[in-house]
C-alpha positions as CSV (number, residue, x, y, z in Angstrom):
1,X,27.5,-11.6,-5.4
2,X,26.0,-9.7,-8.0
3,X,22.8,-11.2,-7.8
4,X,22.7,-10.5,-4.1
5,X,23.2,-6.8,-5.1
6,X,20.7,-7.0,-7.7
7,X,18.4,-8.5,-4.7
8,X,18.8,-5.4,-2.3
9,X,18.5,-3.3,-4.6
10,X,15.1,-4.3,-5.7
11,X,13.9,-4.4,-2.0
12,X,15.9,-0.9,-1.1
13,X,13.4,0.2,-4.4
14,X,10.7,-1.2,-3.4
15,X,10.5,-0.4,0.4
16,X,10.2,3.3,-1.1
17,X,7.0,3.0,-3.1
18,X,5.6,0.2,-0.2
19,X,5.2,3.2,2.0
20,X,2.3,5.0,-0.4
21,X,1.2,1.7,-1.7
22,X,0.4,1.2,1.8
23,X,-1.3,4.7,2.1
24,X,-3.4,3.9,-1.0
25,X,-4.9,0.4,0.5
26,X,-5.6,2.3,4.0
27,X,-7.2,5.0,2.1
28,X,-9.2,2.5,0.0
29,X,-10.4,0.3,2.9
30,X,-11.6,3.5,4.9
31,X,-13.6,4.7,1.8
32,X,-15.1,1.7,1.6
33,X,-15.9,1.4,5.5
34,X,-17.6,5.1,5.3
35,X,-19.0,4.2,2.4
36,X,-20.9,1.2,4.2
37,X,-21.8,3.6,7.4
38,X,-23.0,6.1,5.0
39,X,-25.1,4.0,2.9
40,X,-26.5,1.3,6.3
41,X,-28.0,5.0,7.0
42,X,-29.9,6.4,3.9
């Protein structure tokens, strides 16, 4: 049992930093993208 509770709360922790770790890799990959537009063009 305790492990279990150990086990959600790691995932209960986690689920609330997975929301801007998320937002960090979108950001990322769209820099990247407009990075590759703006340089095909110079």
């Amino acid at each position: 049992m305790a492990d279990k509770k150990q086990d959600y709360s790691f995932w209960t922790k986690y689920k609330r930093f997975a929301g801007t770790e998320i937002m960090l890799y979108v950001i990322m990959v769209i820099g990247i993208i407009l990075g590759i537009v703006i340089f095909s063009y110079l």
